[in-house]
LUMGU-543862 format. One record per residue: z, x, y negated of N, C-alpha, C in turn; residue in three letters; residue number from 1. Coordinates in steps of 0.001 Angstrom, whole numbers. Layout:
BEGIN
+---------+---------+---------+---------+---------+----------+---------+---------+---------+------+-----+
:    n.up :  n.east : n.north :   ca.up : ca.east : ca.north :    c.up :  c.east : c.north : code : pos :
+---------+---------+---------+---------+---------+----------+---------+---------+---------+------+-----+
:       Z :       X :       Y :       Z :       X :        Y :       Z :       X :       Y :  ALA : NUM :
...
+---------+---------+---------+---------+---------+----------+---------+---------+---------+------+-----+
***
This chain:
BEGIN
+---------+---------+---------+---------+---------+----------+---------+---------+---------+------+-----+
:    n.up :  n.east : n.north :   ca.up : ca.east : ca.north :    c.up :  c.east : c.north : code : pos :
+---------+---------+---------+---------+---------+----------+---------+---------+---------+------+-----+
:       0 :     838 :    1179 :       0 :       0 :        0 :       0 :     885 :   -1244 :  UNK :   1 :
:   -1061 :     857 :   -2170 :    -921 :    1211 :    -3377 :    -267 :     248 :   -4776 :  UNK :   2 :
:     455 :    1245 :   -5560 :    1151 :     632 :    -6957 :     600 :    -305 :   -7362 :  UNK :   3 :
:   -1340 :    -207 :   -7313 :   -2425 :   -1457 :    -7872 :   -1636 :   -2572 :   -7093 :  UNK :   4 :
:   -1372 :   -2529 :   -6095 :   -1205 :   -3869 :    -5029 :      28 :   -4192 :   -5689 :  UNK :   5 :
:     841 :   -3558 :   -5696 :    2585 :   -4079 :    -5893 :    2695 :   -5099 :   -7169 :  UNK :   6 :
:    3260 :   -6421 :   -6105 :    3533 :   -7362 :    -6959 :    4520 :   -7237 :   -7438 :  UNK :   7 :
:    5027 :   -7785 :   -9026 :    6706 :   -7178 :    -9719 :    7106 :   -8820 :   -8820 :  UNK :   8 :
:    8971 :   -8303 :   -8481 :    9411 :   -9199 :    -7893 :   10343 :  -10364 :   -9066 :  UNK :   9 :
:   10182 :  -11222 :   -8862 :   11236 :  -12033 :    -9838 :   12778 :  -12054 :   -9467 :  UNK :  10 :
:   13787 :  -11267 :   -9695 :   14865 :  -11131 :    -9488 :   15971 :  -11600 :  -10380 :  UNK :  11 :
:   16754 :  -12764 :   -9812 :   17788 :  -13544 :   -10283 :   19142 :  -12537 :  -10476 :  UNK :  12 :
:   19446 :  -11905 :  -11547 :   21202 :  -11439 :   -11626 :   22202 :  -12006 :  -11967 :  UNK :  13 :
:   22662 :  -12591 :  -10464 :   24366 :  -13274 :   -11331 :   25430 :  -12443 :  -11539 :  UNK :  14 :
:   25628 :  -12288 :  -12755 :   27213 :  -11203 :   -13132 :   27245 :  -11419 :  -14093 :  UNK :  15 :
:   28689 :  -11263 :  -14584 :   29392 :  -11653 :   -15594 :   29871 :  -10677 :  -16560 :  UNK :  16 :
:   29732 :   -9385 :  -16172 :   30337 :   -8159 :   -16421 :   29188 :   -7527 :  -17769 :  UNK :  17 :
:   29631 :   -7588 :  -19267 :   28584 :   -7099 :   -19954 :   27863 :   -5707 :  -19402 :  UNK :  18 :
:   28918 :   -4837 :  -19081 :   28839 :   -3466 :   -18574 :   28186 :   -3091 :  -17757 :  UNK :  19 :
:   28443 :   -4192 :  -16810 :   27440 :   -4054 :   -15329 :   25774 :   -4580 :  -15684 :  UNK :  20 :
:   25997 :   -5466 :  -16507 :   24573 :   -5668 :   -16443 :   23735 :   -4972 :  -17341 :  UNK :  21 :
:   24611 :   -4360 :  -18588 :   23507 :   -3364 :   -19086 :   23182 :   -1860 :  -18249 :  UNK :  22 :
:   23980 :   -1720 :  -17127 :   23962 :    -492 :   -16445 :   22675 :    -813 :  -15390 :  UNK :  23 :
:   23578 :   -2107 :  -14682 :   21678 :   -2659 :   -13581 :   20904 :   -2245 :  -14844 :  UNK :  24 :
:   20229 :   -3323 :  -16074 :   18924 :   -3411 :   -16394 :   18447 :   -1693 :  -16595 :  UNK :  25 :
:   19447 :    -964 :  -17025 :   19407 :     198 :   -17279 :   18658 :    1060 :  -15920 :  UNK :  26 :
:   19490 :     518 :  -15136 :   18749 :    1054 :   -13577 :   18108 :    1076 :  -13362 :  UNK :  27 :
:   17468 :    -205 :  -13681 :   16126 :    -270 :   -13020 :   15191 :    -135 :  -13789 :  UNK :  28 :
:   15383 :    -124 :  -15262 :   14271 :     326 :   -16174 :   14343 :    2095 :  -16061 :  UNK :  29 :
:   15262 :    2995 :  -15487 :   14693 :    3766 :   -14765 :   14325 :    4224 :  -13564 :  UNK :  30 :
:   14086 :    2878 :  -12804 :   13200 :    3477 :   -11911 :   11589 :    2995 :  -11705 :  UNK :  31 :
:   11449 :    2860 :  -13161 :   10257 :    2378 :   -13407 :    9208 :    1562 :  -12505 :  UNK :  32 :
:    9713 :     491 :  -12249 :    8751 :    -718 :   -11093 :    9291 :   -1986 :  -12209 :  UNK :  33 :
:    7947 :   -2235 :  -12095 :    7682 :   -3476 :   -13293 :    8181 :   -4899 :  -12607 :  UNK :  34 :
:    9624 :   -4990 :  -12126 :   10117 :   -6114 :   -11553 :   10779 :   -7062 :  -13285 :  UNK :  35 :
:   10971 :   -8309 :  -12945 :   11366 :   -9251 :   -13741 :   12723 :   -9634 :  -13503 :  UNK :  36 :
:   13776 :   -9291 :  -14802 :   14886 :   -9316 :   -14219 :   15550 :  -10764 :  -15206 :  UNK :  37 :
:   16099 :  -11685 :  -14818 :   16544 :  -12746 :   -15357 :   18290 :  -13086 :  -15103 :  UNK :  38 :
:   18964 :  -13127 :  -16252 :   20472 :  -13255 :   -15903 :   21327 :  -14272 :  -15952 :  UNK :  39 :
:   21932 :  -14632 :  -15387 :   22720 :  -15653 :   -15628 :   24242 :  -15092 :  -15904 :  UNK :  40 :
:   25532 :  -15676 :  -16252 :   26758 :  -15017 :   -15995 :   27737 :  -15768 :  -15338 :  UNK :  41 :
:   27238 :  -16693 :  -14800 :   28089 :  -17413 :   -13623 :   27662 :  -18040 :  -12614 :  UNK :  42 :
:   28527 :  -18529 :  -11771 :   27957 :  -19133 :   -11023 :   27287 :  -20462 :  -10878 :  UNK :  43 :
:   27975 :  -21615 :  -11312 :   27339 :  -22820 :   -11914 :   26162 :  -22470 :  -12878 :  UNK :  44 :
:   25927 :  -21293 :  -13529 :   24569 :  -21161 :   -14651 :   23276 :  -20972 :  -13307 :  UNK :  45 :
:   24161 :  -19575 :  -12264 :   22927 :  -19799 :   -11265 :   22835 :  -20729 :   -9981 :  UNK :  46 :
:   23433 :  -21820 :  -10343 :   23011 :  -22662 :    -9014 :   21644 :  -23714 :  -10111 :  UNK :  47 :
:   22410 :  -24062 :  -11580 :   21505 :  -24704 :   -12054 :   19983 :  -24091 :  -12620 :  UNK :  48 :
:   20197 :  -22396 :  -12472 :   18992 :  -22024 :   -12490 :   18021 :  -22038 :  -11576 :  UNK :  49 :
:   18628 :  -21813 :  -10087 :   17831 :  -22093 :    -8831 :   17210 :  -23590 :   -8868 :  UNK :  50 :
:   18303 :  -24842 :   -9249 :   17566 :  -25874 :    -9030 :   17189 :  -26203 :   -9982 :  UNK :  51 :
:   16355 :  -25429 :  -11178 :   15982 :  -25821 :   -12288 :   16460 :  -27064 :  -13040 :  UNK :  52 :
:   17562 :  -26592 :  -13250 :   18481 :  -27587 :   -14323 :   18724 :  -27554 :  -15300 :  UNK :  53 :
:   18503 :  -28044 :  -16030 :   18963 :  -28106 :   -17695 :   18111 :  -27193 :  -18549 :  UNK :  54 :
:   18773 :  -26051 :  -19371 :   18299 :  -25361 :   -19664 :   17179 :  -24807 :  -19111 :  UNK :  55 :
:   17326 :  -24870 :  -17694 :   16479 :  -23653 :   -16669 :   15654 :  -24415 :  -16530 :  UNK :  56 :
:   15348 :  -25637 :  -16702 :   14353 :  -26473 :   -16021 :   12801 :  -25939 :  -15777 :  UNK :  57 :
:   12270 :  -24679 :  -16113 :   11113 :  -24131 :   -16726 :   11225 :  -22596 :  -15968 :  UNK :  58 :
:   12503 :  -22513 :  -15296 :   12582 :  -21231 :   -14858 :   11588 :  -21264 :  -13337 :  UNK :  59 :
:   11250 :  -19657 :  -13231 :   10144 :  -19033 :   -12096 :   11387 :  -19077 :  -11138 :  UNK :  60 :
:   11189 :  -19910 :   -9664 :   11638 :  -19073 :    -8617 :   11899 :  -18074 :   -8222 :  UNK :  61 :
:   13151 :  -17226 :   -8383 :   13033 :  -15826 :    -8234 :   12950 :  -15383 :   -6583 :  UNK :  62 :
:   12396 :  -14293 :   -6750 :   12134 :  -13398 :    -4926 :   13418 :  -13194 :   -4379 :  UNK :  63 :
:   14155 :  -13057 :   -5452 :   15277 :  -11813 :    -4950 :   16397 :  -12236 :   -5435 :  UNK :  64 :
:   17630 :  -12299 :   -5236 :   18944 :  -13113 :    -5972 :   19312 :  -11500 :   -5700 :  UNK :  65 :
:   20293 :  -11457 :   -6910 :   21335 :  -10097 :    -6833 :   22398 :  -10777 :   -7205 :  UNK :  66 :
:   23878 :  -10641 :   -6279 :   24975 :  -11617 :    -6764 :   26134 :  -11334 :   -6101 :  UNK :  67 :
:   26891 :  -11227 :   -7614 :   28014 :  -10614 :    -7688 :   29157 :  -11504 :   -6868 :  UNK :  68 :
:   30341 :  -11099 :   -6271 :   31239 :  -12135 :    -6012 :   32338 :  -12918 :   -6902 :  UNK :  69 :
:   32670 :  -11909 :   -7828 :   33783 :  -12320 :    -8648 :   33340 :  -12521 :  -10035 :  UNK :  70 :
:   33002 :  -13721 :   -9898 :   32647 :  -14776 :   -11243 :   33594 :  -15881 :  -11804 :  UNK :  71 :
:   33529 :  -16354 :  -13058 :   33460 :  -17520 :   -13385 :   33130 :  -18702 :  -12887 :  UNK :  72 :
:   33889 :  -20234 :  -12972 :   32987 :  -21032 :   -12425 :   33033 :  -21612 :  -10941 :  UNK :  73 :
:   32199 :  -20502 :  -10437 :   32013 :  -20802 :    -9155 :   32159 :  -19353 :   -8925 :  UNK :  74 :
:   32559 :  -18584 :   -7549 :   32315 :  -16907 :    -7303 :   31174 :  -17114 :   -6193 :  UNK :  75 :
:   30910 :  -16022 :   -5907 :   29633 :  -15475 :    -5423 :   29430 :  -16303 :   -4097 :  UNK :  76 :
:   30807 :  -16726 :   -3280 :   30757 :  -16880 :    -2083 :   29742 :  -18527 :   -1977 :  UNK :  77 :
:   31123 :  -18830 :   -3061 :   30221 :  -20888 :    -3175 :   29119 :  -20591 :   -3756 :  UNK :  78 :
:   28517 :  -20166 :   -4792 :   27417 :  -19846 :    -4690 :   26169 :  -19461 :   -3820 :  UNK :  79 :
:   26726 :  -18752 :   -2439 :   26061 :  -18361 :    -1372 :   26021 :  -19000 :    -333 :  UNK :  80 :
:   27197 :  -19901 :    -429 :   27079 :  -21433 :      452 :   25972 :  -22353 :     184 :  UNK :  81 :
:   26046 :  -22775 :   -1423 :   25416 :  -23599 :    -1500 :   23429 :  -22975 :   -2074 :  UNK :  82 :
:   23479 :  -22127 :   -1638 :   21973 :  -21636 :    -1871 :   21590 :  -21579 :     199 :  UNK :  83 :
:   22306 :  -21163 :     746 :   22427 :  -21529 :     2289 :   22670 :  -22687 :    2785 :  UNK :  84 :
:   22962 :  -23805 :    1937 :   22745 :  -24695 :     2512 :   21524 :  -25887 :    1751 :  UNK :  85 :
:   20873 :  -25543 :    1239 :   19879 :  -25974 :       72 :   18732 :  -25834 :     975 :  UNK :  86 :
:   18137 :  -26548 :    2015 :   16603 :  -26085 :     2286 :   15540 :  -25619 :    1605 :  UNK :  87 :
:   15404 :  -25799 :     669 :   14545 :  -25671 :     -516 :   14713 :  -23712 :   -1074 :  UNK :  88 :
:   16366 :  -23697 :    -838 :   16151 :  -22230 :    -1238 :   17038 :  -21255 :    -594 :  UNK :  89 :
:   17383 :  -21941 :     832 :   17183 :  -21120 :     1781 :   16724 :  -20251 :    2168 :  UNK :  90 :
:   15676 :  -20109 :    1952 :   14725 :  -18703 :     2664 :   15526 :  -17515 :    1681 :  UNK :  91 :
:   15695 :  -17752 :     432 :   15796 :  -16853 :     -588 :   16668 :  -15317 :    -303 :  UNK :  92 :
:   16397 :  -14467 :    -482 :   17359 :  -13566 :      254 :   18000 :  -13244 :    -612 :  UNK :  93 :
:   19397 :  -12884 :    -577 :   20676 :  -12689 :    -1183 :   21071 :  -11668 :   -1219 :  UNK :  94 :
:   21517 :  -10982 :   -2066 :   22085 :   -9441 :    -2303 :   22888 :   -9387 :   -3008 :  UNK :  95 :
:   24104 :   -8940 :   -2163 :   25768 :   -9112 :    -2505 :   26179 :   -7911 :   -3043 :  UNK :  96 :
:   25655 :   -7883 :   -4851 :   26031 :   -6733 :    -5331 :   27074 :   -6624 :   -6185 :  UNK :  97 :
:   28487 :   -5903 :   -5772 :   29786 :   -6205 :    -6654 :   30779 :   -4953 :   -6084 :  UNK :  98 :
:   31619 :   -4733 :   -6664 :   32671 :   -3668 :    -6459 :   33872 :   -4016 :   -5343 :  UNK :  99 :
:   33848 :   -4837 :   -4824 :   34561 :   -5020 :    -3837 :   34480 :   -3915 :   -2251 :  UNK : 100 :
:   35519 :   -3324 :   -2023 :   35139 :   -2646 :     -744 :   36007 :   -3547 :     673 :  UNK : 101 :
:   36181 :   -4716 :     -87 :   37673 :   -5443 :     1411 :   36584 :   -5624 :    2635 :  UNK : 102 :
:   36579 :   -5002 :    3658 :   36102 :   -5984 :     4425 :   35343 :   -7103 :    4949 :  UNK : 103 :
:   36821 :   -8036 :    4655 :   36614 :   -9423 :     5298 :   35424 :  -10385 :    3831 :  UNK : 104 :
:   35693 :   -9181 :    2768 :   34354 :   -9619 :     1820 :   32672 :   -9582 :    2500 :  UNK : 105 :
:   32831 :   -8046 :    2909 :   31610 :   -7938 :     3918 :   31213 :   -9020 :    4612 :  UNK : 106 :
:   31891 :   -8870 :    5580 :   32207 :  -10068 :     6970 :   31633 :  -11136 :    6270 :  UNK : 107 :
:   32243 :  -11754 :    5609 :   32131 :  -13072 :     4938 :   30849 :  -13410 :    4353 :  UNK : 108 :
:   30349 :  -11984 :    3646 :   28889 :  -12468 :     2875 :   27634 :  -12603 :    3833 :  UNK : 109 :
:   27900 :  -11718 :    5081 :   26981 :  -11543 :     6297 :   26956 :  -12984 :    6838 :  UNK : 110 :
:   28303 :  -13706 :    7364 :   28378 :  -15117 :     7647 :   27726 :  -15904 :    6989 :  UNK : 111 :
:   28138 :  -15731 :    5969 :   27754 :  -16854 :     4563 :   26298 :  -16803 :    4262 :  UNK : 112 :
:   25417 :  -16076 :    4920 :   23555 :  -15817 :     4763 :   23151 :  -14615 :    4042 :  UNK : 113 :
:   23766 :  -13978 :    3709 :   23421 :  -12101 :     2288 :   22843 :  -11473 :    3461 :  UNK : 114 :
:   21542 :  -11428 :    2788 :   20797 :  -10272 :     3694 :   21051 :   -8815 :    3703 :  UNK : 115 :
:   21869 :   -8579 :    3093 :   22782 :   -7460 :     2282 :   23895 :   -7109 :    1390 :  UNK : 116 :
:   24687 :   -6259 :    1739 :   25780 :   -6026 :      728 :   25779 :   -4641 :      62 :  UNK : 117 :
:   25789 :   -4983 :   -1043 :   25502 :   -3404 :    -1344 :   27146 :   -3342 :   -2539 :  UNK : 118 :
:   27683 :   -2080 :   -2540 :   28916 :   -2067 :    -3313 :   28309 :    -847 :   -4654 :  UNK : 119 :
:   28680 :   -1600 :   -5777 :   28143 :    -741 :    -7313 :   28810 :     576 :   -7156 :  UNK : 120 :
:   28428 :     892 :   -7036 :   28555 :    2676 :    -7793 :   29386 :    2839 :   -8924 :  UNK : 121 :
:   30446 :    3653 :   -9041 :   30983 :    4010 :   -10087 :   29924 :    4508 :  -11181 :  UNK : 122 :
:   29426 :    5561 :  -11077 :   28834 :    6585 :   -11893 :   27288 :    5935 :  -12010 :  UNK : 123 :
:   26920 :    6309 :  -13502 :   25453 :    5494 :   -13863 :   24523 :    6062 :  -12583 :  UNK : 124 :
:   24609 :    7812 :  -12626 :   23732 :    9140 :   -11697 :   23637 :    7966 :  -10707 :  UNK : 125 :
:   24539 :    7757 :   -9680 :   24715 :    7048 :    -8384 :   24239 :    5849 :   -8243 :  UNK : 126 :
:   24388 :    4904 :   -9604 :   23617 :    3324 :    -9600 :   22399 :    3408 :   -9334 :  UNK : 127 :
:   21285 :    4886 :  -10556 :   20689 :    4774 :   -10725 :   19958 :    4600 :   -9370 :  UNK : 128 :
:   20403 :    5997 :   -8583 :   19680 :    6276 :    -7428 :   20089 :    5312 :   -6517 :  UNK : 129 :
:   21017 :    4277 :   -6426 :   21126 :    2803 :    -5523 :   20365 :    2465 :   -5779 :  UNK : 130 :
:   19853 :    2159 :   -7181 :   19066 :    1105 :    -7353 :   17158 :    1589 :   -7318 :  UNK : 131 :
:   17359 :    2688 :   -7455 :   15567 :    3312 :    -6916 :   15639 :    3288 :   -5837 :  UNK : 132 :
:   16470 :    3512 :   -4175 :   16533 :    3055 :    -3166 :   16291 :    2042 :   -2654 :  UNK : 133 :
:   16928 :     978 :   -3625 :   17059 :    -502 :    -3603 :   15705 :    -939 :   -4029 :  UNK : 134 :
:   15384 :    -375 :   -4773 :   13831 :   -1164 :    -5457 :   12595 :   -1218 :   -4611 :  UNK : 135 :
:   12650 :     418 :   -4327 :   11294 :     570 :    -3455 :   11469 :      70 :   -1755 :  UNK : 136 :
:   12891 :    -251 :   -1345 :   13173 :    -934 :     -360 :   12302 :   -2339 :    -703 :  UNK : 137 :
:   12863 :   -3420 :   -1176 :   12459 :   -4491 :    -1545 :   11053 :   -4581 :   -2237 :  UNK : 138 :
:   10300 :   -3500 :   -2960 :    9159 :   -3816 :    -3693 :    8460 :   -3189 :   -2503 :  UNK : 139 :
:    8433 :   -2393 :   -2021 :    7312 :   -1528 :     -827 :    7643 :   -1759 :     613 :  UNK : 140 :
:    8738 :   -2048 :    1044 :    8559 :   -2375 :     2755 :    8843 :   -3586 :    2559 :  UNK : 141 :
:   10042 :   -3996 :    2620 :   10598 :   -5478 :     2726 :    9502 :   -6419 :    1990 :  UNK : 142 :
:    9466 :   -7700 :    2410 :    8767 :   -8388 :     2108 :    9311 :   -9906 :    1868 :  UNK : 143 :
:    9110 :  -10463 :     588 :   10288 :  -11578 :      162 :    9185 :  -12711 :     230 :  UNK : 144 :
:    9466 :  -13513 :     228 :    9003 :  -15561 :     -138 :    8228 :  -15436 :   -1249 :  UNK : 145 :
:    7208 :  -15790 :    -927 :    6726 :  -16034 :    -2280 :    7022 :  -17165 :   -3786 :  UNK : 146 :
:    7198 :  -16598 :   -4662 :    7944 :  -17354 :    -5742 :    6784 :  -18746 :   -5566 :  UNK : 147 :
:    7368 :  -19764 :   -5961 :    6937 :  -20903 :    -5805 :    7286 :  -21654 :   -7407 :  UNK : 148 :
:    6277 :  -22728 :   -8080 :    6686 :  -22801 :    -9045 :    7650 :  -24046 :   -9108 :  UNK : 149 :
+---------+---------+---------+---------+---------+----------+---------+---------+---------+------+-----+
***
Protein backbone atom coordinates (compact mmCIF):
# COMPACT_ATOMS: atom_id res chain seq x y z
CA UNK A 1 0.00 0.00 0.00
CA UNK A 2 1.21 3.38 -0.92
CA UNK A 3 0.63 6.96 1.15
CA UNK A 4 -1.46 7.87 -2.43
CA UNK A 5 -3.87 5.03 -1.21
CA UNK A 6 -4.08 5.89 2.59
CA UNK A 7 -7.36 6.96 3.53
CA UNK A 8 -7.18 9.72 6.71
CA UNK A 9 -9.20 7.89 9.41
CA UNK A 10 -12.03 9.84 11.24
CA UNK A 11 -11.13 9.49 14.86
CA UNK A 12 -13.54 10.28 17.79
CA UNK A 13 -11.44 11.63 21.20
CA UNK A 14 -13.27 11.33 24.37
CA UNK A 15 -11.20 13.13 27.21
CA UNK A 16 -11.65 15.59 29.39
CA UNK A 17 -8.16 16.42 30.34
CA UNK A 18 -7.10 19.95 28.58
CA UNK A 19 -3.47 18.57 28.84
CA UNK A 20 -4.05 15.33 27.44
CA UNK A 21 -5.67 16.44 24.57
CA UNK A 22 -3.36 19.09 23.51
CA UNK A 23 -0.49 16.45 23.96
CA UNK A 24 -2.66 13.58 21.68
CA UNK A 25 -3.41 16.39 18.92
CA UNK A 26 0.20 17.28 19.41
CA UNK A 27 1.05 13.58 18.75
CA UNK A 28 -0.27 13.02 16.13
CA UNK A 29 0.33 16.17 14.27
CA UNK A 30 3.77 14.76 14.69
CA UNK A 31 3.48 11.91 13.20
CA UNK A 32 2.38 13.41 10.26
CA UNK A 33 -0.72 11.09 8.75
CA UNK A 34 -3.48 13.29 7.68
CA UNK A 35 -6.11 11.55 10.12
CA UNK A 36 -9.25 13.74 11.37
CA UNK A 37 -9.32 14.22 14.89
CA UNK A 38 -12.75 15.36 16.54
CA UNK A 39 -13.26 15.90 20.47
CA UNK A 40 -15.65 15.63 22.72
CA UNK A 41 -15.02 15.99 26.76
CA UNK A 42 -17.41 13.62 28.09
CA UNK A 43 -19.13 11.02 27.96
CA UNK A 44 -22.82 11.91 27.34
CA UNK A 45 -21.16 14.65 24.57
CA UNK A 46 -19.80 11.27 22.93
CA UNK A 47 -22.66 9.01 23.01
CA UNK A 48 -24.70 12.05 21.51
CA UNK A 49 -22.02 12.49 18.99
CA UNK A 50 -22.09 8.83 17.83
CA UNK A 51 -25.87 9.03 17.57
CA UNK A 52 -25.82 12.29 15.98
CA UNK A 53 -27.59 14.32 18.48
CA UNK A 54 -28.11 17.70 18.96
CA UNK A 55 -25.36 19.66 18.30
CA UNK A 56 -23.65 16.67 16.48
CA UNK A 57 -26.47 16.02 14.35
CA UNK A 58 -24.13 16.73 11.11
CA UNK A 59 -21.23 14.86 12.58
CA UNK A 60 -19.03 12.10 10.14
CA UNK A 61 -19.07 8.62 11.64
CA UNK A 62 -15.83 8.23 13.03
CA UNK A 63 -13.40 4.93 12.13
CA UNK A 64 -11.81 4.95 15.28
CA UNK A 65 -13.11 5.97 18.94
CA UNK A 66 -10.10 6.83 21.33
CA UNK A 67 -11.62 6.76 24.98
CA UNK A 68 -10.61 7.69 28.01
CA UNK A 69 -12.14 6.01 31.24
CA UNK A 70 -12.32 8.65 33.78
CA UNK A 71 -14.78 11.24 32.65
CA UNK A 72 -17.52 13.38 33.46
CA UNK A 73 -21.03 12.43 32.99
CA UNK A 74 -20.80 9.15 32.01
CA UNK A 75 -16.91 7.30 32.31
CA UNK A 76 -15.48 5.42 29.63
CA UNK A 77 -16.88 2.08 30.76
CA UNK A 78 -20.89 3.17 30.22
CA UNK A 79 -19.85 4.69 27.42
CA UNK A 80 -18.36 1.37 26.06
CA UNK A 81 -21.43 -0.45 27.08
CA UNK A 82 -23.60 1.50 25.42
CA UNK A 83 -21.64 1.87 21.97
CA UNK A 84 -21.53 -2.29 22.43
CA UNK A 85 -24.69 -2.51 22.75
CA UNK A 86 -25.97 -0.07 19.88
CA UNK A 87 -26.09 -2.29 16.60
CA UNK A 88 -25.67 0.52 14.55
CA UNK A 89 -22.23 1.24 16.15
CA UNK A 90 -21.12 -1.78 17.18
CA UNK A 91 -18.70 -2.66 14.73
CA UNK A 92 -16.85 0.59 15.80
CA UNK A 93 -13.57 -0.25 17.36
CA UNK A 94 -12.69 1.18 20.68
CA UNK A 95 -9.44 2.30 22.09
CA UNK A 96 -9.11 2.51 25.77
CA UNK A 97 -6.73 5.33 26.03
CA UNK A 98 -6.20 6.65 29.79
CA UNK A 99 -3.67 6.46 32.67
CA UNK A 100 -5.02 3.84 34.56
CA UNK A 101 -2.65 0.74 35.14
CA UNK A 102 -5.44 -1.41 37.67
CA UNK A 103 -5.98 -4.42 36.10
CA UNK A 104 -9.42 -5.30 36.61
CA UNK A 105 -9.62 -1.82 34.35
CA UNK A 106 -7.94 -3.92 31.61
CA UNK A 107 -10.07 -6.97 32.21
CA UNK A 108 -13.07 -4.94 32.13
CA UNK A 109 -12.47 -2.88 28.89
CA UNK A 110 -11.54 -6.30 26.98
CA UNK A 111 -15.12 -7.65 28.38
CA UNK A 112 -16.85 -4.56 27.75
CA UNK A 113 -15.82 -4.76 23.56
CA UNK A 114 -12.10 -2.29 23.42
CA UNK A 115 -10.27 -3.69 20.80
CA UNK A 116 -7.46 -2.28 22.78
CA UNK A 117 -6.03 -0.73 25.78
CA UNK A 118 -3.40 1.34 25.50
CA UNK A 119 -2.07 3.31 28.92
CA UNK A 120 -0.74 7.31 28.14
CA UNK A 121 2.68 7.79 28.55
CA UNK A 122 4.01 10.09 30.98
CA UNK A 123 6.58 11.89 28.83
CA UNK A 124 5.49 13.86 25.45
CA UNK A 125 9.14 11.70 23.73
CA UNK A 126 7.05 8.38 24.72
CA UNK A 127 3.32 9.60 23.62
CA UNK A 128 4.77 10.73 20.69
CA UNK A 129 6.28 7.43 19.68
CA UNK A 130 2.80 5.52 21.13
CA UNK A 131 1.10 7.35 19.07
CA UNK A 132 3.31 6.92 15.57
CA UNK A 133 3.06 3.17 16.53
CA UNK A 134 -0.50 3.60 17.06
CA UNK A 135 -1.16 5.46 13.83
CA UNK A 136 0.57 3.45 11.29
CA UNK A 137 -0.93 0.36 13.17
CA UNK A 138 -4.49 1.54 12.46
CA UNK A 139 -3.82 3.69 9.16
CA UNK A 140 -1.53 0.83 7.31
CA UNK A 141 -2.37 -2.75 8.56
CA UNK A 142 -5.48 -2.73 10.60
CA UNK A 143 -8.39 -2.11 8.77
CA UNK A 144 -11.58 -0.16 10.29
CA UNK A 145 -15.56 0.14 9.00
CA UNK A 146 -16.03 2.28 6.73
CA UNK A 147 -17.35 5.74 7.94
CA UNK A 148 -20.90 5.80 6.94
CA UNK A 149 -22.80 9.04 6.69
Amino acid sequence: MTHDTIQPIEILLVEDNEDDIILIEEAFAGARMMNVINNVRDGEAALAYLRREGPYKDAVRPGLILLDINMPKKNGFEVLEAIKANPQLQPLPVIILTTSEREEDVVRSYVYGACSYIRKPVSLERFIDVVKQFEVYWTLVSRVPPATS
